[in-house]
py3Dmol code that shows the C-alpha trace and the ligand (Angstrom):
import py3Dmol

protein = """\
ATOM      1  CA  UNK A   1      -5.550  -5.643  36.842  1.00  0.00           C
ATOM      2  CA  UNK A   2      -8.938  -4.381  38.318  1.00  0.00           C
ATOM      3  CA  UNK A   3     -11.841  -4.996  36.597  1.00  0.00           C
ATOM      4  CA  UNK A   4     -13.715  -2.990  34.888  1.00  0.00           C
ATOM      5  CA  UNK A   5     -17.393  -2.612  36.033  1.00  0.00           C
ATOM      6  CA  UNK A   6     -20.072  -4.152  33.522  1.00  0.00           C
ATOM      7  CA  UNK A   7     -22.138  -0.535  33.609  1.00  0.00           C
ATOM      8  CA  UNK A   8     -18.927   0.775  32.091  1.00  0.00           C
ATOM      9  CA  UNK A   9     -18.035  -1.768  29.523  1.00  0.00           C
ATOM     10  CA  UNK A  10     -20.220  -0.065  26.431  1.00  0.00           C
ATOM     11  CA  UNK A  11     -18.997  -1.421  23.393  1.00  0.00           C
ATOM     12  CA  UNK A  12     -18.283   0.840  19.876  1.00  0.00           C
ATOM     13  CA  UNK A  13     -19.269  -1.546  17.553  1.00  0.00           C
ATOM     14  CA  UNK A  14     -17.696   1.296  14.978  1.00  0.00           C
ATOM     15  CA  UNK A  15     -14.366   1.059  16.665  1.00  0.00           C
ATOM     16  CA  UNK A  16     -14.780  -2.889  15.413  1.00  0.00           C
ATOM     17  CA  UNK A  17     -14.642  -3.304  19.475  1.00  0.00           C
ATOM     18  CA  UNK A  18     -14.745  -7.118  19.569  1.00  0.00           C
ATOM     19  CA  UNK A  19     -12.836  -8.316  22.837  1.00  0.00           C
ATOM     20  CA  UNK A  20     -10.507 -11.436  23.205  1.00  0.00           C
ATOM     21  CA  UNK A  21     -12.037 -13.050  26.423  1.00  0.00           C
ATOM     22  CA  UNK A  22      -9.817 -16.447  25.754  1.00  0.00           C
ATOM     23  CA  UNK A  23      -6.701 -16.010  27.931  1.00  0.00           C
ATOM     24  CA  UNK A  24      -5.156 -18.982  26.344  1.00  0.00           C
ATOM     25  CA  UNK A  25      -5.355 -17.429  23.132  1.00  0.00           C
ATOM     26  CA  UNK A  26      -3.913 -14.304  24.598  1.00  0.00           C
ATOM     27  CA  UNK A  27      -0.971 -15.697  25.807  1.00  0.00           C
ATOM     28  CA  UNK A  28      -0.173 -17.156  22.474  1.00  0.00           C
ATOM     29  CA  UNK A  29      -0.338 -14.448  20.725  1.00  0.00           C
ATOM     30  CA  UNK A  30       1.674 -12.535  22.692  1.00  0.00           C
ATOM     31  CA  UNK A  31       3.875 -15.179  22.790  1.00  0.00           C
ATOM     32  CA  UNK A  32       4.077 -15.054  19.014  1.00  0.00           C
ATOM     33  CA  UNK A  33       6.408 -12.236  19.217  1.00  0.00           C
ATOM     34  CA  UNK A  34       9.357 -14.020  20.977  1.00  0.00           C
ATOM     35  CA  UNK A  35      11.461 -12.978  23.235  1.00  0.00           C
ATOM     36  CA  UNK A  36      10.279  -9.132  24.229  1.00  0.00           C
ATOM     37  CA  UNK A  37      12.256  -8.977  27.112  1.00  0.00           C
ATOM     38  CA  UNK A  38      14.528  -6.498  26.465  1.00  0.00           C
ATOM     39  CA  UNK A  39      12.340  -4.501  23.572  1.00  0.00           C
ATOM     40  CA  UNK A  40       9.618  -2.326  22.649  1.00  0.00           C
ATOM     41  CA  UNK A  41       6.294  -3.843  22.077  1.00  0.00           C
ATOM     42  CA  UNK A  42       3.414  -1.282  19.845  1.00  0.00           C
ATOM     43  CA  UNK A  43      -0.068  -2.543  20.562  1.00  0.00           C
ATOM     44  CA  UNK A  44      -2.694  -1.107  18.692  1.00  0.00           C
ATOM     45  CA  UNK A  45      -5.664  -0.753  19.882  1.00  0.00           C
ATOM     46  CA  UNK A  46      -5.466  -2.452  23.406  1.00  0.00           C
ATOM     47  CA  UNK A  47      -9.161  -2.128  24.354  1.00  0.00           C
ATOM     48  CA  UNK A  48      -9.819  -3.571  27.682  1.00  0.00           C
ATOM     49  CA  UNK A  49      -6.196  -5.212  27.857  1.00  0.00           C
ATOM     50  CA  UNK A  50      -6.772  -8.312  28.092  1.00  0.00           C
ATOM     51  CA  UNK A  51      -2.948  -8.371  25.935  1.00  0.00           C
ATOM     52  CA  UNK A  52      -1.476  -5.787  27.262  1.00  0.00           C
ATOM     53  CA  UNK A  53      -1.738  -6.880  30.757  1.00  0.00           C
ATOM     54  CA  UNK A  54       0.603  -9.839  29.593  1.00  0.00           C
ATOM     55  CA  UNK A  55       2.909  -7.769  27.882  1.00  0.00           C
ATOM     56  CA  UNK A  56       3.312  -4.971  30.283  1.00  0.00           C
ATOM     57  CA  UNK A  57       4.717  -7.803  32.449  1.00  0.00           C
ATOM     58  CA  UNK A  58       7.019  -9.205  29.504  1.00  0.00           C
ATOM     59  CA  UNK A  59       8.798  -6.540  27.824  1.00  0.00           C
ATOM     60  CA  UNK A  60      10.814  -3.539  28.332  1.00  0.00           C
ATOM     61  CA  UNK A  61       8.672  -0.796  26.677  1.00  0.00           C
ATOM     62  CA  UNK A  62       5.374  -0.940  25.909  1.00  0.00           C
ATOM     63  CA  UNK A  63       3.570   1.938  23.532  1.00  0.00           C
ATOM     64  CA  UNK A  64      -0.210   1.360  23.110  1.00  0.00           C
ATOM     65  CA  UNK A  65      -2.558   2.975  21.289  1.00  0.00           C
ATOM     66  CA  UNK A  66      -6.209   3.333  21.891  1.00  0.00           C
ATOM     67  CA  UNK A  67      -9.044   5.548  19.862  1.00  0.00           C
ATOM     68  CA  UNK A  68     -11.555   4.657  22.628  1.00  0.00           C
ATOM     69  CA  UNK A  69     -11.288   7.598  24.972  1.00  0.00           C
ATOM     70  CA  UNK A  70     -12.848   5.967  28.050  1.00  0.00           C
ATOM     71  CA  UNK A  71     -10.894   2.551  27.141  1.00  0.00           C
ATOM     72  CA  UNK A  72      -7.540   5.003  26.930  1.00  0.00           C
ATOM     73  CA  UNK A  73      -8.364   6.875  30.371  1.00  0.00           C
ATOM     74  CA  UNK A  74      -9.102   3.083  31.815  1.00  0.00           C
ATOM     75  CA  UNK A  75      -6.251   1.608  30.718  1.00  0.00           C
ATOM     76  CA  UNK A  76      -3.958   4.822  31.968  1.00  0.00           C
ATOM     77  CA  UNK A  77      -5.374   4.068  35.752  1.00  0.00           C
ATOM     78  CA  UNK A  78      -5.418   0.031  35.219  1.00  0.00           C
ATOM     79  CA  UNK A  79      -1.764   0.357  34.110  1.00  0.00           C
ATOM     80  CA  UNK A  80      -0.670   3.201  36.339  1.00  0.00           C
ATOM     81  CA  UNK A  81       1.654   1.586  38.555  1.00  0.00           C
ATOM     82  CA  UNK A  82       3.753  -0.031  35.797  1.00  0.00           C
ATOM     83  CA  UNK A  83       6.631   2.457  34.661  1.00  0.00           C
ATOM     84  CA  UNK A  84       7.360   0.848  31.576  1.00  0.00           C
ATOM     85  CA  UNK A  85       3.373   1.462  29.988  1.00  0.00           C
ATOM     86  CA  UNK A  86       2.744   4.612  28.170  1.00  0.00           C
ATOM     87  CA  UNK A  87      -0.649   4.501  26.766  1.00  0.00           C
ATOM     88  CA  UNK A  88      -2.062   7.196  24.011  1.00  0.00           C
ATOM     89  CA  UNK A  89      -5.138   7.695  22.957  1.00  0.00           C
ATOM     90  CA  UNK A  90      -5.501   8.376  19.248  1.00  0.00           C
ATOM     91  CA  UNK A  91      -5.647   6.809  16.061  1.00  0.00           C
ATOM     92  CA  UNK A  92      -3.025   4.507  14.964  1.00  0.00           C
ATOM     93  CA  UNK A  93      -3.706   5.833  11.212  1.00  0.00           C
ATOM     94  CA  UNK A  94      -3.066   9.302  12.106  1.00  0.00           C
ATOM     95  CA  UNK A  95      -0.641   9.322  15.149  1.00  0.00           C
ATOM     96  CA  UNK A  96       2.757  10.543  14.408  1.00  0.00           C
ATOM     97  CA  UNK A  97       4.875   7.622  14.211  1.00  0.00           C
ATOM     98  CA  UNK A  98       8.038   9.614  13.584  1.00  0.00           C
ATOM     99  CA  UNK A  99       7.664  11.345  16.845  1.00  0.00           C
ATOM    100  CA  UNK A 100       6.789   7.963  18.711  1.00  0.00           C
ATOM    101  CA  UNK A 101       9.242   5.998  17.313  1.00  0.00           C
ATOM    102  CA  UNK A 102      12.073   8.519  15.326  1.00  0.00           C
ATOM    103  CA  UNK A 103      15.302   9.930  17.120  1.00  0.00           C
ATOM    104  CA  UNK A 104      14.502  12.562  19.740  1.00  0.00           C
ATOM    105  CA  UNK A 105      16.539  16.104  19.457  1.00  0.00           C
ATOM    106  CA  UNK A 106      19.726  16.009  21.715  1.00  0.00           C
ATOM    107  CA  UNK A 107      19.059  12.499  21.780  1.00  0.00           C
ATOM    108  CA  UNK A 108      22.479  11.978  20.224  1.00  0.00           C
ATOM    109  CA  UNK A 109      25.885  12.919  21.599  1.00  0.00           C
ATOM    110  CA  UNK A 110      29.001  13.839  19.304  1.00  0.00           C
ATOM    111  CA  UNK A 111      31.074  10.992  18.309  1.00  0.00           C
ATOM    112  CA  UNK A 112      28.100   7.978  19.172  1.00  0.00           C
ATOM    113  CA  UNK A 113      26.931   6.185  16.629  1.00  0.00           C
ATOM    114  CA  UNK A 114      23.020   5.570  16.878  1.00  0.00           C
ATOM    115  CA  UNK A 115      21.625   2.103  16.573  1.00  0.00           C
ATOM    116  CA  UNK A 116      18.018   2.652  16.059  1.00  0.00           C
ATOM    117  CA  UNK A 117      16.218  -0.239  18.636  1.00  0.00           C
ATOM    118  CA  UNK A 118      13.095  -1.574  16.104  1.00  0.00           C
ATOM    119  CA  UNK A 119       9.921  -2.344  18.096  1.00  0.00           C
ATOM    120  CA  UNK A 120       7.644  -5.447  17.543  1.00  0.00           C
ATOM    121  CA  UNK A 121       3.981  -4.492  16.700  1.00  0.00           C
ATOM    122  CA  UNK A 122       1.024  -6.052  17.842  1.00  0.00           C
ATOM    123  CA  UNK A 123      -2.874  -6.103  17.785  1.00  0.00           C
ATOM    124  CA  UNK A 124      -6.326  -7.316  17.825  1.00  0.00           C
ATOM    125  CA  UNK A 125      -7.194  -5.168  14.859  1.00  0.00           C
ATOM    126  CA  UNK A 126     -10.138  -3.383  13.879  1.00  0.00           C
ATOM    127  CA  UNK A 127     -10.879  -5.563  11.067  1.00  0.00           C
ATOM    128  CA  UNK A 128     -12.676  -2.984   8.756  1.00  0.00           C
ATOM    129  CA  UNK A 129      -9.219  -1.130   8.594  1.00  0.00           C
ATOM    130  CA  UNK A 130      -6.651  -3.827   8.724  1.00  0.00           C
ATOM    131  CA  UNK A 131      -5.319  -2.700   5.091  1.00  0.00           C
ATOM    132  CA  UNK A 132      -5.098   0.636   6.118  1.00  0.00           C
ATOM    133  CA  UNK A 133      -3.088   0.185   9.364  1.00  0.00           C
ATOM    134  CA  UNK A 134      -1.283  -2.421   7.253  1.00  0.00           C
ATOM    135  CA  UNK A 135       0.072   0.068   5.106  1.00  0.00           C
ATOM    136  CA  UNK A 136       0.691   2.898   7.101  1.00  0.00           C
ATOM    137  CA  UNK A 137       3.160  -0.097   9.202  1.00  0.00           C
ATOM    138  CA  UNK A 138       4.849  -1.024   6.034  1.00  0.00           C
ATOM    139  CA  UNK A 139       5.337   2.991   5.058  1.00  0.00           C
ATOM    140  CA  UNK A 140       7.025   3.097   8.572  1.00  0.00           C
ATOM    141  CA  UNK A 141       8.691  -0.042   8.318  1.00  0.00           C
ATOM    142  CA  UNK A 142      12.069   1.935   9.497  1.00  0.00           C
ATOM    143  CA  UNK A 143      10.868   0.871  13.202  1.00  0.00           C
ATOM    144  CA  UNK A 144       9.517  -2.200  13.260  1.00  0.00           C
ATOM    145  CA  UNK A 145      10.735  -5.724  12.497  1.00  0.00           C
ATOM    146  CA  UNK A 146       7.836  -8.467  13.837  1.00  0.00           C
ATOM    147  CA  UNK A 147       4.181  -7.807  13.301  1.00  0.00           C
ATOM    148  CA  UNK A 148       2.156 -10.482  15.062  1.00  0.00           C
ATOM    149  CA  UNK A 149      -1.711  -8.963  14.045  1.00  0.00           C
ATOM    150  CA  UNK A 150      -4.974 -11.172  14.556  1.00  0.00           C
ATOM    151  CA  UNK A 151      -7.150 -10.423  11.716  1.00  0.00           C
ATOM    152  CA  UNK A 152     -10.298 -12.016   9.519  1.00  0.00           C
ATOM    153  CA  UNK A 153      -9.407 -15.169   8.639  1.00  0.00           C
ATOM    154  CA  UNK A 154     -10.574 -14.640   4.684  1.00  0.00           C
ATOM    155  CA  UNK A 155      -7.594 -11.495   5.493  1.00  0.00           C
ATOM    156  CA  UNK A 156      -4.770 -13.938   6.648  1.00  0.00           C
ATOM    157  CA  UNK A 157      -5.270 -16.177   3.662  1.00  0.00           C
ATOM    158  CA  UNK A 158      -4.780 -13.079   1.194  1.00  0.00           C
ATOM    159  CA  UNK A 159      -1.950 -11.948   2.897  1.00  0.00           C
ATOM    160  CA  UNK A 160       0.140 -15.342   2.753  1.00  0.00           C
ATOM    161  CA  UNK A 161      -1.617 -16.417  -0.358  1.00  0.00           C
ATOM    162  CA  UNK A 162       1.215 -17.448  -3.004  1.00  0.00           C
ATOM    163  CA  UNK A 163       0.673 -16.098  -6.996  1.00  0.00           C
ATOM    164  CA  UNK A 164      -1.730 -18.148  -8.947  1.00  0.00           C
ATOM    165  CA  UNK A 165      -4.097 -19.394  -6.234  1.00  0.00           C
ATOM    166  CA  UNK A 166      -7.487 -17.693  -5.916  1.00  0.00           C
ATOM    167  CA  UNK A 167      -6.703 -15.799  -2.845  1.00  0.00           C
ATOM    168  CA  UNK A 168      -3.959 -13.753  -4.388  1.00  0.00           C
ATOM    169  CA  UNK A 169      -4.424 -10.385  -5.041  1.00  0.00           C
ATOM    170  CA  UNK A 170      -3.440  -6.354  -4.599  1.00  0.00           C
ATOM    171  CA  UNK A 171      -3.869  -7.256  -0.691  1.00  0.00           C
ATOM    172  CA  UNK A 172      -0.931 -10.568  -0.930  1.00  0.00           C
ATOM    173  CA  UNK A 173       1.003  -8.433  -3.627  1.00  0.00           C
ATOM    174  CA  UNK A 174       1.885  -5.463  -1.341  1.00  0.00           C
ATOM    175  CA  UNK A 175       2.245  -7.459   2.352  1.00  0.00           C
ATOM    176  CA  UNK A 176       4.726  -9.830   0.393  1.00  0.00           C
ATOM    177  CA  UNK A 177       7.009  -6.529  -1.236  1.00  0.00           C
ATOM    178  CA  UNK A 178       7.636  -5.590   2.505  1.00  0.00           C
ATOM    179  CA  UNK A 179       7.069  -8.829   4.629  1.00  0.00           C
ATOM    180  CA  UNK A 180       7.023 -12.545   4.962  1.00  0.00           C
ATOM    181  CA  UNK A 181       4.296 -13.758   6.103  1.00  0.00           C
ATOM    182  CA  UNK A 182       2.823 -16.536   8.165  1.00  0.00           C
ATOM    183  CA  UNK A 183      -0.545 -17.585   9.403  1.00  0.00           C
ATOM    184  CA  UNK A 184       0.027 -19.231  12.759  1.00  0.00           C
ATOM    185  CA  UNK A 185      -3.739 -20.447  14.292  1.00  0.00           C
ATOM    186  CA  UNK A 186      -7.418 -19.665  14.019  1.00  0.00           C
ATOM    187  CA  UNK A 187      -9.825 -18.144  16.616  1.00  0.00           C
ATOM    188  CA  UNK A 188     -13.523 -19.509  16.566  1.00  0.00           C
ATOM    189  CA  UNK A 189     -15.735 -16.480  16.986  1.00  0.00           C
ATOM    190  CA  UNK A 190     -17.238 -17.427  20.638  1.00  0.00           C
ATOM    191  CA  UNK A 191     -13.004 -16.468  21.698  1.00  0.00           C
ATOM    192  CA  UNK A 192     -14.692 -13.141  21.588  1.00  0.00           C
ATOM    193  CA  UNK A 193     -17.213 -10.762  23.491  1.00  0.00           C
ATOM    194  CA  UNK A 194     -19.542  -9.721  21.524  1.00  0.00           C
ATOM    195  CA  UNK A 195     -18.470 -12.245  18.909  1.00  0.00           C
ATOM    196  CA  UNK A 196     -17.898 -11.476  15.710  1.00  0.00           C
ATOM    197  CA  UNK A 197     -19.071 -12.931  13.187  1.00  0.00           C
ATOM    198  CA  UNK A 198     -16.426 -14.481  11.213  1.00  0.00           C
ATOM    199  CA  UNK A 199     -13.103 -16.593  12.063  1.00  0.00           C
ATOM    200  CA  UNK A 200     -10.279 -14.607  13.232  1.00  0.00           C
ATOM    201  CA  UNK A 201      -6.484 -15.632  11.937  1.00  0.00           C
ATOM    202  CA  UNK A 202      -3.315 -14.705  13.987  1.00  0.00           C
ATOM    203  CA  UNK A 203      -0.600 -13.784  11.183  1.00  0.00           C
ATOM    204  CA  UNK A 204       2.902 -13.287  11.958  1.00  0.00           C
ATOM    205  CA  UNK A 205       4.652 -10.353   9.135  1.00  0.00           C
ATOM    206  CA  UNK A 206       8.356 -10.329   9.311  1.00  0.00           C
ATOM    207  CA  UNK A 207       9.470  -7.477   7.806  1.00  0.00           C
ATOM    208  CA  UNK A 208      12.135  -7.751   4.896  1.00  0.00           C
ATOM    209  CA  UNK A 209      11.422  -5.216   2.390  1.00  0.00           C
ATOM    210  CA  UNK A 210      11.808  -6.549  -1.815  1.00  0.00           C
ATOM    211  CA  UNK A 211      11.513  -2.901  -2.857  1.00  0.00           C
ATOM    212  CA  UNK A 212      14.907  -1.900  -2.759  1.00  0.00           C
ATOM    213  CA  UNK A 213      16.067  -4.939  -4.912  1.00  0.00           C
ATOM    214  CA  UNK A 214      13.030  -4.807  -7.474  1.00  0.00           C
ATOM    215  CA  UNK A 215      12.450  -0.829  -7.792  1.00  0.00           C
ATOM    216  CA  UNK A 216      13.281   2.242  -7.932  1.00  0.00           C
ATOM    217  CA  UNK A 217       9.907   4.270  -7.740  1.00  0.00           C
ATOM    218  CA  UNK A 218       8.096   3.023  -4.746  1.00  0.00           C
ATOM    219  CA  UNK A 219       4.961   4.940  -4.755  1.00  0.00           C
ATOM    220  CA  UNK A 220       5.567   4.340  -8.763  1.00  0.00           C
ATOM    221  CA  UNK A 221       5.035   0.649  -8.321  1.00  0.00           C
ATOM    222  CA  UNK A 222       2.241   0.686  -5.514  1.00  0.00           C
ATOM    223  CA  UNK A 223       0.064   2.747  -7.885  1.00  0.00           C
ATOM    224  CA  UNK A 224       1.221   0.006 -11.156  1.00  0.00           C
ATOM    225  CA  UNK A 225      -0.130  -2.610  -8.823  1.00  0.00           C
ATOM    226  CA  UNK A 226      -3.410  -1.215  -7.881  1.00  0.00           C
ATOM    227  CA  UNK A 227      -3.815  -0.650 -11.849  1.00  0.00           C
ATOM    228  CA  UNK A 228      -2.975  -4.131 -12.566  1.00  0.00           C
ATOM    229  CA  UNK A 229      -5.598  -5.911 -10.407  1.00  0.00           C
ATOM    230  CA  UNK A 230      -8.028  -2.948 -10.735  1.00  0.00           C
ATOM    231  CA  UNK A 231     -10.498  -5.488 -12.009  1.00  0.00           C
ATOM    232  CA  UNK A 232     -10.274  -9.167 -10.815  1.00  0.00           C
ATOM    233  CA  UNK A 233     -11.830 -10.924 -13.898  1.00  0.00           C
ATOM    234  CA  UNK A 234      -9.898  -8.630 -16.354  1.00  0.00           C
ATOM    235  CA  UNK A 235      -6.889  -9.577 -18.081  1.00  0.00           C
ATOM    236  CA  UNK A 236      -3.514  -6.989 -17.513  1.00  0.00           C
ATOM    237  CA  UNK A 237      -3.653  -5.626 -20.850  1.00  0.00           C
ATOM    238  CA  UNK A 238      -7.234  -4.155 -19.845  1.00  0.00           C
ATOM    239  CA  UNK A 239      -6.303  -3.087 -17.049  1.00  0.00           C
ATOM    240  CA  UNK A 240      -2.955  -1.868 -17.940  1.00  0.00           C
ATOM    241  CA  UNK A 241      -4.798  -0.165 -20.724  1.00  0.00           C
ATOM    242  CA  UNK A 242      -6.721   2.302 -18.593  1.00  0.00           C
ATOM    243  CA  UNK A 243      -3.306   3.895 -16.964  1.00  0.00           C
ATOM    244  CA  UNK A 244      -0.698   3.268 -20.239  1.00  0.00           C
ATOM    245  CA  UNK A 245      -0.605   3.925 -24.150  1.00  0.00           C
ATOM    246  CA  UNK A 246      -1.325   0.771 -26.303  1.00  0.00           C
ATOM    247  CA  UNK A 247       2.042   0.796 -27.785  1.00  0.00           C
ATOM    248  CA  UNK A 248       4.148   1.500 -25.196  1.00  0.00           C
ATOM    249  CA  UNK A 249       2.256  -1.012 -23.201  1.00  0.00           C
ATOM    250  CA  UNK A 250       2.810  -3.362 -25.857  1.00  0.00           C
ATOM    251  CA  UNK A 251       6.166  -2.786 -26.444  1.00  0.00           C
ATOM    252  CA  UNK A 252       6.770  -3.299 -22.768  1.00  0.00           C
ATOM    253  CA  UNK A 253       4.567  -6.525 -22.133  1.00  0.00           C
ATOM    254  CA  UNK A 254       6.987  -8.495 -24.932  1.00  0.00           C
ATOM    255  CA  UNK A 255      10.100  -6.915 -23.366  1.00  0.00           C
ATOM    256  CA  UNK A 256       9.223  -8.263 -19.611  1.00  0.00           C
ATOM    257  CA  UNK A 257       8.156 -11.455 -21.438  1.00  0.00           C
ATOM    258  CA  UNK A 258       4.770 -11.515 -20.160  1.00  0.00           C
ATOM    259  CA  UNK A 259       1.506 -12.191 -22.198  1.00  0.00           C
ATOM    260  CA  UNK A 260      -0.862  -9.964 -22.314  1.00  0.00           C
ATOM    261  CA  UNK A 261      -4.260 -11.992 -21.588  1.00  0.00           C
ATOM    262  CA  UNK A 262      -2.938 -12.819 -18.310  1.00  0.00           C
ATOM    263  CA  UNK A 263      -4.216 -12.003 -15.456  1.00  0.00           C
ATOM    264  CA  UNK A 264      -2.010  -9.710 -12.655  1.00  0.00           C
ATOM    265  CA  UNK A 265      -2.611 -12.404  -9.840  1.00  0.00           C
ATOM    266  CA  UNK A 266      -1.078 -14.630 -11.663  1.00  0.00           C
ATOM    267  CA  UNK A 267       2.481 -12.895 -11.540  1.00  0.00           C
ATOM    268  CA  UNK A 268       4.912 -13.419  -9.109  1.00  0.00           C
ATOM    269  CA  UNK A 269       6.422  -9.856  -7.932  1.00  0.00           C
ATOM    270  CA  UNK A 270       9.243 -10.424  -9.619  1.00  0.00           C
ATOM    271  CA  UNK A 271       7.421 -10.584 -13.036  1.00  0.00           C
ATOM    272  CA  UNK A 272       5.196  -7.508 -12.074  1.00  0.00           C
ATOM    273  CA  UNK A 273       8.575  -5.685 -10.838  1.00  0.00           C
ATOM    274  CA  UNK A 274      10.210  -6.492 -14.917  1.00  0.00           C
ATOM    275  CA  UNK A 275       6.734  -5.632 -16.149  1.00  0.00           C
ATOM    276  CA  UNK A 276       6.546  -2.027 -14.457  1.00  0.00           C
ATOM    277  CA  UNK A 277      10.662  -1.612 -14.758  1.00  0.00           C
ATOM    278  CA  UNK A 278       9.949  -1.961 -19.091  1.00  0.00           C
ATOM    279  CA  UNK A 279       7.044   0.305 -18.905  1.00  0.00           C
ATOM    280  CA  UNK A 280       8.957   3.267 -16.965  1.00  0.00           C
ATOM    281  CA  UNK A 281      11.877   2.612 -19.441  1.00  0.00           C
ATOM    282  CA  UNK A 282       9.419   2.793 -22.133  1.00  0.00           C
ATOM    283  CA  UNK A 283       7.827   5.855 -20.782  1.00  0.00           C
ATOM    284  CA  UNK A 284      11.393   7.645 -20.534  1.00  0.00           C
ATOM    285  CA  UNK A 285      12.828   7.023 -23.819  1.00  0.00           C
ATOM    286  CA  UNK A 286       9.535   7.892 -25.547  1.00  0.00           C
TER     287      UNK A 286
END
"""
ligand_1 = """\
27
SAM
N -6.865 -5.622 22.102
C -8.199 -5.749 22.655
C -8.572 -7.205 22.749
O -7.864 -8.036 22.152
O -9.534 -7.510 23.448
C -9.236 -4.998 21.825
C -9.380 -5.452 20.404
S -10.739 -4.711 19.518
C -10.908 -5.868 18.207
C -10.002 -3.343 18.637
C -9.582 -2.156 19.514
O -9.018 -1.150 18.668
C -10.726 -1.499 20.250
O -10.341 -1.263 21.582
C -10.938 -0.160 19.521
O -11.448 0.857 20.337
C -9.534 0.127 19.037
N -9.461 0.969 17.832
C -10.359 1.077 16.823
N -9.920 1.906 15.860
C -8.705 2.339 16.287
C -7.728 3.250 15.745
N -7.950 3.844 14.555
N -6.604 3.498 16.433
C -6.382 2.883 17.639
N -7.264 2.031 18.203
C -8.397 1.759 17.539
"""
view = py3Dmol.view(width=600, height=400)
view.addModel(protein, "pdb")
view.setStyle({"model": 0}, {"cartoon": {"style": "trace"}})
view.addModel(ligand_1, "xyz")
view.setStyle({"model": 1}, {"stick": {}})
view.zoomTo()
view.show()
């Protein structure tokens, strides 16, 4: 791939624009996602491409997403001569996934049953909106099946943290409803140009989705859990309070068999999945 000249290479500190300059690392992470051979690979915000470079070699398909306007109009001319590279620019919290990713019209002939191929995502993310772009993966979860994402290290351990230990929270609650995850290794900051100034953690999400088995209302039980750890140092009950009558709140507490001076990082999702089922019962028959 041609370099790119250093008068060019202006970095958006607001685009968290932090670039991986240890090939080594690169190649691991890429090899994270196993065999891409005969897939589709999403990487989100490419940059300079120091991963897509590997990739575009590796798989099938490759879809990447830039913000970056001169990094997208770069990367179209680096990657040019490769058939199987489609770059966009835009923003991976906005784009249309549906159209990226969904069925296309005429797409499907009479009488042929459509398997829908799932891509593997991956990315050096932005780290001030890894949640975000976390979320908006898990709402289209439909496409995708690996996530192999290199985020803040202090990130990584939230997301795999398990119930009970300090690191669990609204953050570990939500990646665990839709994915197991995994930290693999950690990235000093110098791996970086400019360097950032905290460790970076490669994380590995499979996705396999509790929701089905534990709810009913989805967006019911996202908004239960950002109630319940509204506060970190409060106990459920006063957080609970602020969203829920005392008595039905009560009434459902001692039905899911859960004591109300806990706190919610205590629970395991199961718990907080009884806890929210009682309350919408409760909420019904009142
Ligand atoms: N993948 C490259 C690497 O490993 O060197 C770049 C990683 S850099 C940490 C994050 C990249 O995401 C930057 O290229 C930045 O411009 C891009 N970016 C920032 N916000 C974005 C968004 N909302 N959608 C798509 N790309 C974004």
């Amino acid at each position: 791939m041609p370099r790119v000249p250093a008068a060019r290479r202006i970095v958006k500190p607001k685009l968290g624009q932090h670039f991986l300059v240890d090939g080594a690392a690169a190649l691991r992470i890429v090899e994270s996602l196993g065999d891409i051979s005969d897939g589709t690979v999403l990487e989100i915000g490419p940059g300079r491409g120091v991963l897509t470079e590997i990739l575009a070699k590796r798989t099938r398909r490759l879809i990447a997403i830039e913000l970056d306007r001169v990094l997208a109009a770069q990367l179209r001319m680096n990657f040019g001569l490769y058939p199987n590279v489609e770059i966009i620019e835009g923003d991976v919290l906005s784009i249309d996934l549906d159209t990226v990713f969904g069925p296309k019209p005429g797409s499907t002939r009479p009488g042929i049953v459509q398997t829908a191929e799932k891509a593997r995502v991956i990315g050096n993310l932005p780290y001030f909106i890894t949640s975000d772009i976390l979320l908006r993966l898990f709402r289209y979860r439909r496409y995708f099946d690996e996530i192999v994402l290199l985020v803040q290290k202090e990130v990584a351990d939230r997301l795999a943290a398990k119930p009970g230990k300090s690191d669990y929270g609204l953050l570990s609650a939500t990646a665990q409803l839709y994915a197991r995850v995994q930290k693999l290794f950690t990235l000093p900051p110098g791996a970086f140009s400019p360097p950032p100034k905290v460790y970076s953690t490669v994380v590995r999400l499979t996705i396999a989705s509790r929701v089905e088995e534990l709810v009913r209302d989805e967006p019911g039980f996202i908004a239960f859990l950002k109630l319940s750890f509204g506060q970190k140092r409060k106990t459920l009950w006063n957080n609970l309070k602020l969203g829920y009558e005392a008595e039905l709140l009560r009434a459902a507490l001692d039905e899911a068999g859960v004591k109300p001076n806990l706190r919610a990082e205590v629970l395991s999702l199961e718990k907080s999945a009884a806890l929210f089922r009682a309350l919408s019962d409760a909420k019904s028959a009142s």
